[in-house]
C-alpha positions in Angstrom: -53.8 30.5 91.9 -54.8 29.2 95.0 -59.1 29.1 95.1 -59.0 31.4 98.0 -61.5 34.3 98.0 -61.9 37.3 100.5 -65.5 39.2 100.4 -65.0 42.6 102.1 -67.9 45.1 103.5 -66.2 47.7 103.0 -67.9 50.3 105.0 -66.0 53.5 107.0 -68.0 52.4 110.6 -68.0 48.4 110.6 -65.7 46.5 108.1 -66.4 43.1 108.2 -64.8 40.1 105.6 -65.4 36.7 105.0 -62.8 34.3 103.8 -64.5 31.0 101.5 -62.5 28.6 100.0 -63.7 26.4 97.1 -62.7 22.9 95.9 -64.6 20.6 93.2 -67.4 23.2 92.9 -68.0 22.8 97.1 -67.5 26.6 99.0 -66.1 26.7 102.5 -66.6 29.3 104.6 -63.3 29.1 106.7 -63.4 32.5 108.4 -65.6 35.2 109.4 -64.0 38.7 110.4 -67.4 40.6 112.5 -67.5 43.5 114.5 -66.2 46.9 114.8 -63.0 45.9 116.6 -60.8 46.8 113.4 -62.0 50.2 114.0 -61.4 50.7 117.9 -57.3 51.8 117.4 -57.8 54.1 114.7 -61.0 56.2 116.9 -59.0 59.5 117.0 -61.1 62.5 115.9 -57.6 64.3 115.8 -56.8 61.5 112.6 -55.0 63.3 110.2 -56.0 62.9 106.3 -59.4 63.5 104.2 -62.1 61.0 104.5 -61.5 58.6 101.9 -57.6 58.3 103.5 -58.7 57.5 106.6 -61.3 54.8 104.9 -58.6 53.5 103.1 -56.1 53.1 105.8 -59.4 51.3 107.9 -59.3 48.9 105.3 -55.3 48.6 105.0 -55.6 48.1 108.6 -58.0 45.3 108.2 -56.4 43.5 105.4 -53.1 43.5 107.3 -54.4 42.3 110.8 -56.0 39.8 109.1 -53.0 38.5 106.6 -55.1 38.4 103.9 -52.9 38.9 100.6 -52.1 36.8 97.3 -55.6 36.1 96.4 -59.2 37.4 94.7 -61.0 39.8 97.0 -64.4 41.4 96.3 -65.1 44.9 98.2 -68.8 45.8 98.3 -69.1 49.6 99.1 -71.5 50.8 101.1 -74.7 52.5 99.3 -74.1 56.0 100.7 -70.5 55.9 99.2 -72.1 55.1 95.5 -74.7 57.3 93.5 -77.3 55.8 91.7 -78.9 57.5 88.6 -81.6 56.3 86.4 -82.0 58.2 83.1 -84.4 57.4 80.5 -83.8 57.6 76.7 -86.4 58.3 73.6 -84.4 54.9 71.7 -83.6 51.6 72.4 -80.6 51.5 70.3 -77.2 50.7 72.8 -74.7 52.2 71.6 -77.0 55.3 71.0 -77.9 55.0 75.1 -73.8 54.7 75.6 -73.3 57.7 73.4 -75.4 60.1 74.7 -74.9 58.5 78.4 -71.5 60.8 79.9 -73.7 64.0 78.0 -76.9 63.5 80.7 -74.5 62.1 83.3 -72.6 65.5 83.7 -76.0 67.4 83.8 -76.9 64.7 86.5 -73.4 65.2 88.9 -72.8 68.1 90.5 -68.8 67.3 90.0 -67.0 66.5 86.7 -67.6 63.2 85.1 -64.3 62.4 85.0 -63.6 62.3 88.7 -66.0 59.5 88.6 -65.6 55.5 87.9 -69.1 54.1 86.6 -71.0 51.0 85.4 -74.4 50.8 83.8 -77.0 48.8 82.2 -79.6 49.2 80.1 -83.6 48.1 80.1 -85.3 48.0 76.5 -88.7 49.1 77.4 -91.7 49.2 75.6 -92.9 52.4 73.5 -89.2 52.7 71.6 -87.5 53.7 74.9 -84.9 52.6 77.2 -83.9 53.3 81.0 -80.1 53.3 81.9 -78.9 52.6 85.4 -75.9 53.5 86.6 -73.6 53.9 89.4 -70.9 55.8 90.1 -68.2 56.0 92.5 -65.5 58.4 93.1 -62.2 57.5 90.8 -60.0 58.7 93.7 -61.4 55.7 96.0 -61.0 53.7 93.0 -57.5 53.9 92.2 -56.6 53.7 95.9 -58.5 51.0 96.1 -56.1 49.0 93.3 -53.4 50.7 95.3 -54.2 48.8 98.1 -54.5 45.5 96.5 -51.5 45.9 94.8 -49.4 46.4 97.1 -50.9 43.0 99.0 -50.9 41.4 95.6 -54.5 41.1 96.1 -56.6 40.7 92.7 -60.0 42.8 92.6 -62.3 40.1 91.3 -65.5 42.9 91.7 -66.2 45.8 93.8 -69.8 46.4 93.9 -73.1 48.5 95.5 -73.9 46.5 99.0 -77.6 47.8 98.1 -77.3 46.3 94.5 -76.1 43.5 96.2 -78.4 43.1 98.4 -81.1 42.8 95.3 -79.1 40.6 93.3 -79.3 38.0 96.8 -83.4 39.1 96.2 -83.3 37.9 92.4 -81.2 34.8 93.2 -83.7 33.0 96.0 -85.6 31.0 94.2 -89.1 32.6 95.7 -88.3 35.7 92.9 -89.3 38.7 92.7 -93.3 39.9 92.3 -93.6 41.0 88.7 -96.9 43.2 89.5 -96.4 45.0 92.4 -93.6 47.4 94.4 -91.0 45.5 96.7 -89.7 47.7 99.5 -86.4 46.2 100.3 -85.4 48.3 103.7 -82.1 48.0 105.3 -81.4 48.7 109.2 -77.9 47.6 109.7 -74.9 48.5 111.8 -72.8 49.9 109.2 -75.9 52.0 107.5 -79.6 52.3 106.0 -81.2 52.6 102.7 -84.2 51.3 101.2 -84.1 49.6 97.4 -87.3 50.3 95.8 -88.0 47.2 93.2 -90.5 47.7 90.8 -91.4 45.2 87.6 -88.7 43.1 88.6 -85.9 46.0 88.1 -84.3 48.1 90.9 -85.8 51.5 90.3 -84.5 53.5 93.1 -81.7 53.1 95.8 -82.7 55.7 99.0 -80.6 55.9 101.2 -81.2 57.2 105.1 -78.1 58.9 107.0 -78.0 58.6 110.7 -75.9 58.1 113.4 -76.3 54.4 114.4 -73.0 53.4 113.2 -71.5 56.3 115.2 -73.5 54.7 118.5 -72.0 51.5 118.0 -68.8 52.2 116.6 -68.4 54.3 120.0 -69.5 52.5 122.6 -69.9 48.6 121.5 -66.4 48.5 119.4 -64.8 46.7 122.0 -63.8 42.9 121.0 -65.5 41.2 123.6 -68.6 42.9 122.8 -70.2 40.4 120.4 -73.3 41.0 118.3 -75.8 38.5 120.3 -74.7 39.6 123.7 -75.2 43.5 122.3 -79.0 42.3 121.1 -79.7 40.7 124.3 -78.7 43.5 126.3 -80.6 46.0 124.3 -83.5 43.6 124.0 -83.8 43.6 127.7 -82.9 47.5 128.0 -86.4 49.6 129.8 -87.7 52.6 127.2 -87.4 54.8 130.4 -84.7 57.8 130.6 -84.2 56.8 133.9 -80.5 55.4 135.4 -78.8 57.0 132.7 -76.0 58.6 134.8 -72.5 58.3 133.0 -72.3 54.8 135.3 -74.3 53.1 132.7 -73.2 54.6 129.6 -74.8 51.3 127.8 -78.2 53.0 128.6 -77.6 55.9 127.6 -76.4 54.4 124.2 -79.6 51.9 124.2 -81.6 55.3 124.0 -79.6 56.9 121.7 -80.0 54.0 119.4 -83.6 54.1 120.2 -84.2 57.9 119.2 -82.4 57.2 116.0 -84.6 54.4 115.0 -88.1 56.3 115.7 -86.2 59.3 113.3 -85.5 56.6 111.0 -89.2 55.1 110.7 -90.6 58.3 110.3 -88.2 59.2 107.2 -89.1 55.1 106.2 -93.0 56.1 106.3 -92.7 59.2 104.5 -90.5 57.4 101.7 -92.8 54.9 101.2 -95.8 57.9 101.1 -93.7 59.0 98.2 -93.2 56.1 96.6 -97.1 55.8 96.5 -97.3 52.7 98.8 -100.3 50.5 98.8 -101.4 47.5 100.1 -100.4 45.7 97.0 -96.8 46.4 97.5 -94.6 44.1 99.7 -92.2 45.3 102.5 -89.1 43.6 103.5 -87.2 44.9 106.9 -83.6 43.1 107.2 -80.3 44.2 109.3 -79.9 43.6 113.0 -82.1 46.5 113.9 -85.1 45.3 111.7 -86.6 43.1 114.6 -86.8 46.3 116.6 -89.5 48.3 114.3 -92.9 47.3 113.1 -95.2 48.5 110.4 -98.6 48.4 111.2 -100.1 49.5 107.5 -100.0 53.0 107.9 -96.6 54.2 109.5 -93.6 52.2 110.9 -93.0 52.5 114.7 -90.3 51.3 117.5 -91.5 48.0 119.4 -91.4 48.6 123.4 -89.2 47.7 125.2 -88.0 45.4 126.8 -88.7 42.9 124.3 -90.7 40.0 124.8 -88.3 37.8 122.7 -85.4 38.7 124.9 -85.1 36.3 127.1 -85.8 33.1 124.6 -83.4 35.0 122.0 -80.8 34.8 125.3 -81.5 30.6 125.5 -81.3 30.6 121.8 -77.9 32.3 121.5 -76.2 30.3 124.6 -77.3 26.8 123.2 -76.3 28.1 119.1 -73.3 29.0 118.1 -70.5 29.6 120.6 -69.2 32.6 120.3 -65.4 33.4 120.8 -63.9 36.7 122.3 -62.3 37.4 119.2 -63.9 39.2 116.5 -62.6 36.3 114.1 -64.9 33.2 114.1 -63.4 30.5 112.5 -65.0 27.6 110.7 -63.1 24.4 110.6 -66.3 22.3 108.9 -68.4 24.2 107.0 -69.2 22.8 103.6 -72.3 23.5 101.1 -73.6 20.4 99.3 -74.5 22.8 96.2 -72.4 25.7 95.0 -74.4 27.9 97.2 -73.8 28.6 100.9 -75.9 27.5 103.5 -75.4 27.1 107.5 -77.8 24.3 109.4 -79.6 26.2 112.2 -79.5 24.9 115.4 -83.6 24.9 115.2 -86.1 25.7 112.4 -87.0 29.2 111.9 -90.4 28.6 111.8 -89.9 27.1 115.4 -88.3 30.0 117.1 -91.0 32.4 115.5 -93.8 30.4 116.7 -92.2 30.6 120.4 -91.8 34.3 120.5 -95.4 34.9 119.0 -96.9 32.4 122.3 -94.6 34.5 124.4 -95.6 38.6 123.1 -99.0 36.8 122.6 -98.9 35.9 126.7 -97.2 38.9 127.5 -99.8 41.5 125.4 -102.6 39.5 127.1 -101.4 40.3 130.7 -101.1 43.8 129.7 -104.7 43.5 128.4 -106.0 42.0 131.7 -104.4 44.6 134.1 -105.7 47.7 131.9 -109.2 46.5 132.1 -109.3 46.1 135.3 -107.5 49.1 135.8 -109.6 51.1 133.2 -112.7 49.3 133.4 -111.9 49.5 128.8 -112.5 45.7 128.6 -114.8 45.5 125.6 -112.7 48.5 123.3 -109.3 46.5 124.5 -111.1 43.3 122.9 -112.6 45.2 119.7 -108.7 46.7 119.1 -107.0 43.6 119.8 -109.7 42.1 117.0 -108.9 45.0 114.7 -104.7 44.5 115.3 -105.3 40.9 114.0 -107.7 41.1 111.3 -105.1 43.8 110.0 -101.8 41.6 110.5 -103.7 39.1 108.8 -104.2 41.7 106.2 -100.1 42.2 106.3 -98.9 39.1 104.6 -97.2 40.7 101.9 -95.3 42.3 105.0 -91.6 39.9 105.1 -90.2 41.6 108.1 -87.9 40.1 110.7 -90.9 39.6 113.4 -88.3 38.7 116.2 -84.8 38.9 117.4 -85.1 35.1 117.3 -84.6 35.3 113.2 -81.2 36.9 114.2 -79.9 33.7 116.2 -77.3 32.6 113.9 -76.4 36.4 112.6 -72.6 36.6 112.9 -72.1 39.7 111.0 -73.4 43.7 112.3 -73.7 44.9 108.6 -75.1 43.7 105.4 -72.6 40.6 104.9 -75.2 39.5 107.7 -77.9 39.1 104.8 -75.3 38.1 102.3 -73.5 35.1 104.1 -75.6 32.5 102.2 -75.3 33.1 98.9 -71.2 34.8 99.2 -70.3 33.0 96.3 -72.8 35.2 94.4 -70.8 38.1 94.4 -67.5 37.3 94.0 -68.1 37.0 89.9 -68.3 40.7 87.9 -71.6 41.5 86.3 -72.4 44.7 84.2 -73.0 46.7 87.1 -69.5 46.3 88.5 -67.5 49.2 89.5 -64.7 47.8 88.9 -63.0 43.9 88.0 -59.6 43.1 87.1 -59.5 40.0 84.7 -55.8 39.4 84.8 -53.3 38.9 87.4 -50.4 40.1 86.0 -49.4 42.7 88.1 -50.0 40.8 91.2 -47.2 38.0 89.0 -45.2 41.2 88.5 -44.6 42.0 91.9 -44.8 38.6 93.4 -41.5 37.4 91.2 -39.8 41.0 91.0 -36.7 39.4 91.4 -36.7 37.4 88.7 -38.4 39.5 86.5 -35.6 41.8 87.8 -32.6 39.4 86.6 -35.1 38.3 83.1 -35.0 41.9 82.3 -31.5 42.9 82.8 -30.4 39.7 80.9 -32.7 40.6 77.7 -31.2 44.3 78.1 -27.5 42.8 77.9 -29.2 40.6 74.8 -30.5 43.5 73.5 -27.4 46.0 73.6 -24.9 43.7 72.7 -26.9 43.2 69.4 -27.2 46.8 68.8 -23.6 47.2 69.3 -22.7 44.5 67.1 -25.4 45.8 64.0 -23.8 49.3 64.6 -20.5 48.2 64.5 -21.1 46.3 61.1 -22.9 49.2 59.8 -19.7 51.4 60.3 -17.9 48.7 58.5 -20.1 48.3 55.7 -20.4 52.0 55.5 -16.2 52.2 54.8 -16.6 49.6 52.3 -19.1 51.4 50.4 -17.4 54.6 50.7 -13.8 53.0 49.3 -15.6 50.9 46.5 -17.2 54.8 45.5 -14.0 56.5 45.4 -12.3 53.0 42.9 -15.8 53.8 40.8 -15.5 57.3 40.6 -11.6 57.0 39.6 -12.5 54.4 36.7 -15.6 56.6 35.1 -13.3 59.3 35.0 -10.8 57.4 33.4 -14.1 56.5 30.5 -15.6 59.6 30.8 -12.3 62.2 31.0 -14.7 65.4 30.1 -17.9 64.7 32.5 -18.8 67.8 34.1 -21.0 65.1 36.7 -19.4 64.9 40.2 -21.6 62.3 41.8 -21.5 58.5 41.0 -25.3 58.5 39.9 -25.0 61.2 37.6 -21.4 60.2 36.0 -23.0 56.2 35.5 -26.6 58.0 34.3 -24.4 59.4 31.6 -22.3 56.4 31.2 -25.2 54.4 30.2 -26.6 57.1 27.6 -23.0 57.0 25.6 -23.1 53.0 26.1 -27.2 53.5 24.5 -26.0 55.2 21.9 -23.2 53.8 20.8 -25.4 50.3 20.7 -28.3 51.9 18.9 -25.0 53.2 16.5 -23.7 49.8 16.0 -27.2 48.0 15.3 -28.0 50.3 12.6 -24.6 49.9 10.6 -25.2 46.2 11.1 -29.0 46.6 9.8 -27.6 48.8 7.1 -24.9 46.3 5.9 -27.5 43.5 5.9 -29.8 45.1 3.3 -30.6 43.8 -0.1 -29.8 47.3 -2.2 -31.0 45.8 -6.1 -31.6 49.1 -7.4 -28.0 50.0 -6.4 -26.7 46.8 -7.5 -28.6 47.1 -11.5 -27.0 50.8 -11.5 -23.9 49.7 -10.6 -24.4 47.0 -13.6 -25.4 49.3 -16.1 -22.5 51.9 -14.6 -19.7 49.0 -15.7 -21.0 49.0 -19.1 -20.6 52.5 -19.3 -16.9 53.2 -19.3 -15.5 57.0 -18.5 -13.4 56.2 -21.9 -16.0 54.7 -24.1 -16.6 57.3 -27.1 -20.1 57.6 -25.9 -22.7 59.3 -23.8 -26.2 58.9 -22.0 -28.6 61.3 -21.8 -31.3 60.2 -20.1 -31.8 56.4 -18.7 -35.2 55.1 -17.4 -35.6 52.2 -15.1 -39.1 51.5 -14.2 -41.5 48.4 -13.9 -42.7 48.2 -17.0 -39.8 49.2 -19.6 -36.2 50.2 -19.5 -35.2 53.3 -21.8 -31.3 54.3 -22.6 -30.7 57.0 -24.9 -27.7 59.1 -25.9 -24.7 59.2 -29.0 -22.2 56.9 -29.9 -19.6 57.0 -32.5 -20.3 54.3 -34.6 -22.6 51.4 -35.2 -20.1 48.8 -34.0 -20.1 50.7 -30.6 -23.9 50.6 -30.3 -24.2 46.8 -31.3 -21.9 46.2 -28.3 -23.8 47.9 -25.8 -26.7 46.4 -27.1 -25.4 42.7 -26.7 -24.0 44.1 -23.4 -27.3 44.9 -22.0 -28.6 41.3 -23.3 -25.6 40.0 -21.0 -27.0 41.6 -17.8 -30.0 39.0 -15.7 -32.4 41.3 -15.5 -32.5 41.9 -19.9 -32.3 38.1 -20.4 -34.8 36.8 -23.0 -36.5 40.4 -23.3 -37.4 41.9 -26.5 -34.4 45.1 -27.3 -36.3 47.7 -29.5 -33.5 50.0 -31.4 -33.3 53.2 -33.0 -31.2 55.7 -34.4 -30.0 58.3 -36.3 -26.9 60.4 -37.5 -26.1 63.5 -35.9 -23.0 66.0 -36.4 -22.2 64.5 -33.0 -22.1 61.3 -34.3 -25.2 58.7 -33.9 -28.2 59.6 -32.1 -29.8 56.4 -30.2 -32.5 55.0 -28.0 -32.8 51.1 -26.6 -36.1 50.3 -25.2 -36.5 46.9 -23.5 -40.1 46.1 -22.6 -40.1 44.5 -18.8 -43.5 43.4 -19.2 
């Protein structure tokens, strides 16, 4: 990206621009766009559309005329077009203040919250409180705003408040702000006028004054040769009379127009500052091109006469300054800061040009002085008042007002960009009282390379599509092969299992695997069985060989336990029992153990027992 940057006043009577440039921390100023001549081909009252369409096409209009597109722009709104709130909060906890914020806002608006686009910041104050400020603007503006831009591939870099503006360039000079008493900050410009009320270092109020002054101009000084010093000098020189004011000299007419809104306007200024409890503590600034024209004498602001006793010096000043084309595009070819800030070398010191306009009102008022009292014969009151007027304006330092139209010599600009040419830079960055910043570009890339991102798309939709095709297609595929291998499994489990009542595979392999379980569990057993060492059974089976079916005798009872083995029964003779006895000697368990005998004749034949003690 190019470091091009376009500051925008973006106000509905006077857009003005400035176009800076910046390389190895060094700002340009390359262009200046002044004047209402952007406005004169779109002065139809019979201009179809609400008032923010028309305001929008103004600035389309602009943009286009002067080709600017592909780069940052800032847009600072005009005050009337953005409401201020200040709303105080019993905590000092944030994200309490940001909770609770949208709930007093709506009680604050008389429209819905949500047709609103705002920024705010919060003041921890003492006493466990904390004071949001906020401003709003209306989302509608907003989004056509980014309309706008986009379709210039403009990126918004900030829109801000030309009145919060105008106090951020306060807080940025290096003289600061006075931390103990009120600042008046009061704005007479071309495009509008408010006053921003600073107190304790913080903006507390934004006031702003409606009137028709932009109107005036925009009507009859829109033309492009009509430049803003040849406009001052002719109203410097214009006569506070109403007479020659025949529609051959509409310029007149408009000077007194002008006029009559500016003594309306320092009659609303003196009330506001009643209100705001002025006092002689509190310090008054008067900027714009028509703050020259009024004075505040301590108690009320009024109009100076006319004509102005500047006007002819202020006429020297401006032919010898800067020269200034027909067009209402002044370009700069050499115009470079040595610091990051903007600054443009007068022609002559300030404090110069103010000290030759004080020696001429100071000649003029004293001519004006002599021919009264000779006229009047009010010499010595004339003297005490002019002694009164100067012990008071010594009285009025705090008072930073723009004495003389000199202090407007190098002004290029009709609205506030006028007061905010030296220190531009300042407000191209987004601070937390931005409306509105976009931090990336990409939709100004987007639409820059549409047709590749046209030809990038379509080739990673083809990408795309042919690999779902080709997954679907091996999905059917793989789906066949499941299905065939399902119908082979089913066709062999029926073959193992020929009187399954299961129909699916799961079900006929569940039962499969408890007929394969058992059979295992079946087969383990008989092996466990077969290995067992079965003495018991083995001894009976010994004694059971000695006791033949045909041997001509019987047992009665036998008794095999731990300790002795007992055998009892009849026999036919005593050969017969001798035999079993040397039989039982015979068998490993009897082996060396001690045979007790006994017996007796029976009818039956011979009764006997055989103990063998074990033990």
């Amino acid at each position: 990206m190019d470091n091009v940057f376009y500051l925008l006043s973006a106000s509905s009577s006077c857009i003005e621009g400035i176009c800076l440039s910046k390389k190895n921390n060094t700002v340009f100023i390359t262009k200046d766009s002044v004047g209402f001549s952007a406005l004169s081909d779109s002065d139809s009252e019979d201009e179809s559309g609400t008032d923010s369409e028309q305001w929008i096409k103004l600035i389309g209009k602009f943009l286009d005329r002067q080709q600017w597109r592909d780069h940052s722009i800032t847009f600072l709104l005009p005050a009337e077009d953005v409401t201020f709130r200040k709303i105080t909060f019993p905590f000092q906890e944030r994200k309490k203040v940001e909770q609770a914020l949208p709930f007093e806002l709506e009680e604050e608006l008389m429209g819905e919250l949500a047709d609103s686009a705002y920024s705010v910041q919060v003041h921890l104050m003492s006493e466990q409180n904390s004071e949001a400020l906020v401003l709003l603007m209306e989302r509608q503006r907003l989004e056509q705003l980014q309309q706008l831009c986009l379709e210039r591939d403009l990126l918004i870099r900030n829109i801000d408040c030309a009145a919060y503006a105008l106090f951020r360039s306060k807080i940025n000079n290096n003289s600061g702000l006075p931390e103990q008493r009120d600042l008046f900050q009061i704005y007479l410009g071309g495009d509008e006028t408010f006053v921003n009320t600073i107190r304790d270092g913080r903006l507390d109020e934004i006031k702003i004054f409606p009137n028709s002054i932009p109107k005036i101009l925009r009507k009859h000084f829109s033309a492009e040769e009509i430049t803003l010093p040849s406009f001052l000098q002719n109203f410097a020189k214009s006569q506070d009379s109403a007479e020659n004011t025949e529609s051959e000299n509409a310029d007149a007419a408009a000077f007194l127009q002008l006029k009559e809104e500016l003594r309306c306007l320092c009659a609303q200024l003196t009330l506001h500052l009643r209100i705001k409890h002025y006092s002689s503590e509190s310090q008054i600034e008067v900027l714009g091109i028509f703050g020259p024209l009024i004075k505040w004498d301590g108690v009320v602001f009024r109009i100076r006469s006319f004509p102005l006793p500047e006007a002819q010096a202020f006429a020297e000043r401006s032919a010898e300054g800067f020269s200034f084309s027909t067009s209402s595009d002044v370009k700069l070819n050499a115009e470079i800061s040595a610091t990051p800030k903007l600054e443009v070398k007068a022609p002559d010191t300030l404090e110069e040009l103010m000290f030759e306009a004080k020696q001429r009102e100071e000649s003029d008022e004293q001519t004006q002085n002599d021919s009264s009292e000779s006229d009047l014969n009010v010499g010595a009151e004339k003297e005490e008042k002019q002694q009164n007027e100067e012990e008071s304006s010594a009285e009025l330092d705090s008072i930073k007002q723009q004495e003389s139209l000199l202090s407007l010599t190098e002004r290029k600009h009709w609205g506030i960009l006028g007061e905010l040419r030296k220190t531009a830079e300042l407000f191209l960055e987004p601070h937390k009282l931005s409306l509105y910043h976009e931090s990336t570009p990409w939709k100004r890339f987007l639409r820059r390379n549409r047709g590749a991102v046209t030809v990038a798309v379509s080739l990673m939709t083809i990408i795309l599509v042919s690999f779902a095709w080709q997954t679907s297609t091996k999905l059917n595929l793989l789906q066949e092969d499941i299905a065939r291998a399902e119908r082979l499994l089913k066709a062999e489990l029926h073959r193992v299992l020929p009187n399954t009542s299961a129909s699916g595979v799961n079900a006929m392999l569940t039962e499969l695997q408890d007929k394969i379980k058992q059979r295992k569990d079946y087969i383990e057993n008989s092996k466990k069985f077969e290995k067992r060492d079965y003495f018991n059974l083995k001894f009976l089976n010994n004694i059971s060989a000695l006791l033949d079916v045909d041997a001509p005798f019987q047992v009665d009872s036998l008794e095999y336990a731990p300790e002795r083995f007992s055998l009892s029964g009849t026999i036919d003779s005593y050969d017969r029992l001798q035999i079993l006895k040397n039989n039982l000697q015979e068998i490993e368990e009897f082996k060396g153990r001690n045979i007790i005998e006994s017996n007796r004749k029976s009818p039956e034949g011979i009764v006997y027992r055989i103990t063998i003690e074990l033990k």
